[in-house]
Structure formats: structure tokens, C-alpha cells
N, C-alpha and C positions, 0 to 999 in steps of 0.2 A: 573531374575527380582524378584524381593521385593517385595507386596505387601500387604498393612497397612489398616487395618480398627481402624480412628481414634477415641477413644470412648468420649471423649470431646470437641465435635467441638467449643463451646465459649473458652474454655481454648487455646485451638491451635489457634485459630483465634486472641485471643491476642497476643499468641508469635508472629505468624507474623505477625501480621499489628502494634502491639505495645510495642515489646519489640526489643531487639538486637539479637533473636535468630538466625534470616535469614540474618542478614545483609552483612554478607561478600559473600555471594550469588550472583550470577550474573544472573540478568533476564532475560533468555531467549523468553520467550513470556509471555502472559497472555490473557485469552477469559472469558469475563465475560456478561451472558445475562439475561438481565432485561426484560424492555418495547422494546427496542433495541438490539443491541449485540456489545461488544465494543471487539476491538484486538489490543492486545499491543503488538508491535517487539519489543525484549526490545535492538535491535543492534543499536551502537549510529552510527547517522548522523554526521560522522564528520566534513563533509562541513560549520555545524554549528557551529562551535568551531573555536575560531581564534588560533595560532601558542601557543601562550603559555599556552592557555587552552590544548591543542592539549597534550603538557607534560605533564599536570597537569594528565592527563589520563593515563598517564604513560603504556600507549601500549594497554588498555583497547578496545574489542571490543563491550562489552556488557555494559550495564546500570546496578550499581548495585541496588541490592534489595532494600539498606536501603535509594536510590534517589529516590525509585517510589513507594515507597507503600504507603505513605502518597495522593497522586495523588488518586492509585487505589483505596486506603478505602475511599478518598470523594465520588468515584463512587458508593459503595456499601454500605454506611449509610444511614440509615433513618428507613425507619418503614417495609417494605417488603425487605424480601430475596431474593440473585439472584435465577433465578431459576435455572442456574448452571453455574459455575467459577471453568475455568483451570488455576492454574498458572505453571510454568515450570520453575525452579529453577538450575544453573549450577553452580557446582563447578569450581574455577579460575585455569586455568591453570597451577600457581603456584601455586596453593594448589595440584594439581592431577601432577604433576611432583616431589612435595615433597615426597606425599604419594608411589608413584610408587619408587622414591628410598628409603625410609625408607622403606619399606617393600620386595626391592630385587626383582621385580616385572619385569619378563623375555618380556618387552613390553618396546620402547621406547615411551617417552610422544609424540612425533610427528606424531605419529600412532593411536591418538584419537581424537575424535571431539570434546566428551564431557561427562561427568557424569551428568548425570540428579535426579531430583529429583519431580517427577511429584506429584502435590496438585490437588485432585478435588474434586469438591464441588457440590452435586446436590439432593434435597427433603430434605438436613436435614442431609444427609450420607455425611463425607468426610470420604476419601481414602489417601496415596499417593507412589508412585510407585515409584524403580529408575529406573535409565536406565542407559547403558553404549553405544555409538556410538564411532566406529573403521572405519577407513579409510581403513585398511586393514584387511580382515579375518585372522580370527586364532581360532583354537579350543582348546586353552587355555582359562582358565574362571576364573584364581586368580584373575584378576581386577575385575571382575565384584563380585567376591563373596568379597571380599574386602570391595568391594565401597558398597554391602547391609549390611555388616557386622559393617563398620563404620557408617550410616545412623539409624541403629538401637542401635548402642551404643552413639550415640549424641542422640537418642530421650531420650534413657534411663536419659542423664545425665539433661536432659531438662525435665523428669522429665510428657513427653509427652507418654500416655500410649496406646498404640495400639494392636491391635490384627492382626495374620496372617489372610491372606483371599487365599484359595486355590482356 
């Protein structure tokens, strides 16, 4: 596991709430607590979706980022801070089944849940962590040192500067 101590949280907080950084991102949840405490599944209902919407999804389980954060920053504008805000960020299956065969990656894709990329936000400090989730054990670790390896060469090119936190 990854972890980032992020040293410009208003800069980050543009990338993802107002730029294209996160967008191909798929939302796996979000907790964000104010006066209340709000939780976002970000797994779509598809019962809500009539048949041709249903394609339009084109096999999608999750909501992506760049549907909902427009949503989540109405929740988190105005004049007070949350007092802390998790979001959970998942690479698309076809993006983590590309990456595993360009890089020769002795793991079938069907043997993962997910590649995470954990945001948290709490006093002023954000952080953000990844994560790798395996259906099946194995003490192979190329995925996972992989998935920190490309998390930290997108911050690099985004240009998002962080420090390790041990």
C-alpha cells in the first residue's frame, strides 16, 4: 500500500472536483461528514435504467467519477469545511485488464475486485492511499507495486505533489 501525504489540498481539490483528472475513475463509494453525514454507493441501480440506457452503460457496474462529483461538490461548498471526506476511487476493469497484460502480469483480471485509490480529507490534512483487492490470495505483489507505481507517476504528470507518509 501507497501512502501520500497531499501538500496542496485546494489544488487537488480542483483537480478533482473541477478538472478531468479523476474522470475515467469509477466511484466506488464516498463519506462525507458535515452537520450530518452523507454515503454515497457509487454502484449503479440498474433497475433504474430502462434497456437502452442499460447499453448506454455498456456493462458498467459502478457510477463514474466525472457523473458525481458535480452532485458531491454541491454538498461540500459554501463557507465551512467537512469535517472529514472519504472518497474511494476505482480503476475500470478495462483499464486494470490492459495494464496487467501490458505489463506481463502473472495474474488473471478475473482474480481482482479492484484497484483503489483511497482520498481522505479530515482538519485541513488530505492523504490518499491505494489499494489492491484479490478474490484469490497470492504472494505475488507485481500488481500491487504496479498499481502504486502508476498512481504515483499520474500524480507526477498531474503535476499533484505529495509526500510519502510511513
Amino acid at each position: 500500500m501507497l501512502a501520500l501525504q497531499i501538500e496542496d489540498v485546494k489544488q487537488f481539490m480542483l483537480q478533482l472536483f473541477s478538472k478531468d483528472t479523476f474522470d475515467a475513475f469509477w466511484l466506488y463509494e464516498a463519506k462525507i461528514k458535515m452537520s450530518v453525514s452523507y454515503v454515497v454507493d457509487g454502484k449503479l441501480n440498474l433497475d433504474f435504467y430502462d434497456q437502452s440506457e442499460k447499453e448506454l452503460l455498456s456493462g458498467r457496474t459502478y457510477a463514474l467519477w466525472k457523473e458525481q462529483k458535480n452532485m458531491l461538490f454541491s454538498m461540500i461548498r459554501g463557507h465551512k469545511t467537512p469535517e472529514n471526506m472519504q472518497i474511494i476511487l476505482m480503476l475500470s476493469p478495462t483499464n486494470t485488464e490492459k495494464m496487467i497484460l501490458q505489463n506481463h502480469l502473472p495474474i488473471h483480471p478475473s482474480d481482482i475486485r479492484g484497484l483503489f485509490l483511497n482520498i481522505y480529507y479530515k482538519q485541513g490534512q488530505l492523504s490518499c492511499t491505494t489499494g489492491v483487492s484479490l478474490k484469490t490470495f497470492t504472494l505475488e505483489k507485481g500488481l500491487e507495486r504496479l498499481w502504486e507505481d502508476m498512481v504515483e507517476k499520474y500524480f507526477g504528470q498531474k503535476q499533484i505533489i505529495s509526500t510519502h507518509v510511513e
